[in-house]
C-alpha positions as CSV (number, residue, x, y, z in Angstrom):
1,X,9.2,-6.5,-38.4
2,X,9.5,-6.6,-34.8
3,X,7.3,-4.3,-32.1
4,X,9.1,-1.6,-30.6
5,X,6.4,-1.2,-28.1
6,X,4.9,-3.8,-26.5
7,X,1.4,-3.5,-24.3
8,X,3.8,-3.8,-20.9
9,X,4.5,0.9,-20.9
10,X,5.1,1.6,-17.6
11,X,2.8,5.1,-18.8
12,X,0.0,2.3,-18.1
13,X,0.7,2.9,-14.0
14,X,-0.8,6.7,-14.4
15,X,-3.9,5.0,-15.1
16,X,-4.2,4.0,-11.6
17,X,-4.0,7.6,-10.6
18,X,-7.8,8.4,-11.2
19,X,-9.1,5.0,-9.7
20,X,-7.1,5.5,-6.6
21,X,-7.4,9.1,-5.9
22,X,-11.7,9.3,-5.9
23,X,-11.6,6.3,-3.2
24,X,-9.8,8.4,-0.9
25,X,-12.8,9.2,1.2
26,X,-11.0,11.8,3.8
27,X,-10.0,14.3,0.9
28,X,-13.6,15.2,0.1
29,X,-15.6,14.6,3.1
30,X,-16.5,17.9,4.1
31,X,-18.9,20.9,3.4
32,X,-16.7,23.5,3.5
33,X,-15.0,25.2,1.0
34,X,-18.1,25.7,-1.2
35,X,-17.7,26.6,-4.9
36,X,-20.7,29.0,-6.6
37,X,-23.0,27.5,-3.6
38,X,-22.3,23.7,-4.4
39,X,-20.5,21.9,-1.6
40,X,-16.6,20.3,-2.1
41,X,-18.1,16.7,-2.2
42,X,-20.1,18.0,-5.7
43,X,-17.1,20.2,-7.2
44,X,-14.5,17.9,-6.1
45,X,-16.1,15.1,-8.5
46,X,-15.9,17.1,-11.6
47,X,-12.6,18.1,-10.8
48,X,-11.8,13.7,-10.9
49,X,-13.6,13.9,-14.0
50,X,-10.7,16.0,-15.7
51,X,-8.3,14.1,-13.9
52,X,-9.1,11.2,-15.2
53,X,-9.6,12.8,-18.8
54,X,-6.3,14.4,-18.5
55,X,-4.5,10.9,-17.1
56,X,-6.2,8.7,-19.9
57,X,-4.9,11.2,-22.9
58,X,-1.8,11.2,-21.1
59,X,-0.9,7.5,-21.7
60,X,-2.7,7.1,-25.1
61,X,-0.4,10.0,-26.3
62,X,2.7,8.5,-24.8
63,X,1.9,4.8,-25.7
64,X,0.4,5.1,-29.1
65,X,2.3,3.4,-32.1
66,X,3.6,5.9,-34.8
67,X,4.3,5.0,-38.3
């Protein structure tokens, strides 16, 4: 039976997404805005966290091999 889907999903591109955005220095170098006291640097890297989370179940959802 031949594969439908092969490893080459161009959904695999997203995953670039949260490698790329976190080394973009210049949208988290500052202090200000704070967030419960903690400066955007701090906040800013749990917020990549859940990007990353969100972008990985992303692509396994749309790549995964039904039945």
């Amino acid at each position: 039976m031949p594969d439908d889907k092969s490893d080459r999903s161009p959904w695999y591109w997203l995953l670039l997404v949260p490698v790329v955005i976190p080394l973009m220095t210049f949208l988290y170098n500052a202090d200000e805005p704070r967030l419960l006291g903690f400066p955007l640097f701090y906040w800013l890297q749990i917020a990549y966290i859940a990007l990353g989370v969100a972008t990985t179940t992303l692509v396994y959802r749309m790549t995964r091999r039904r039945p």
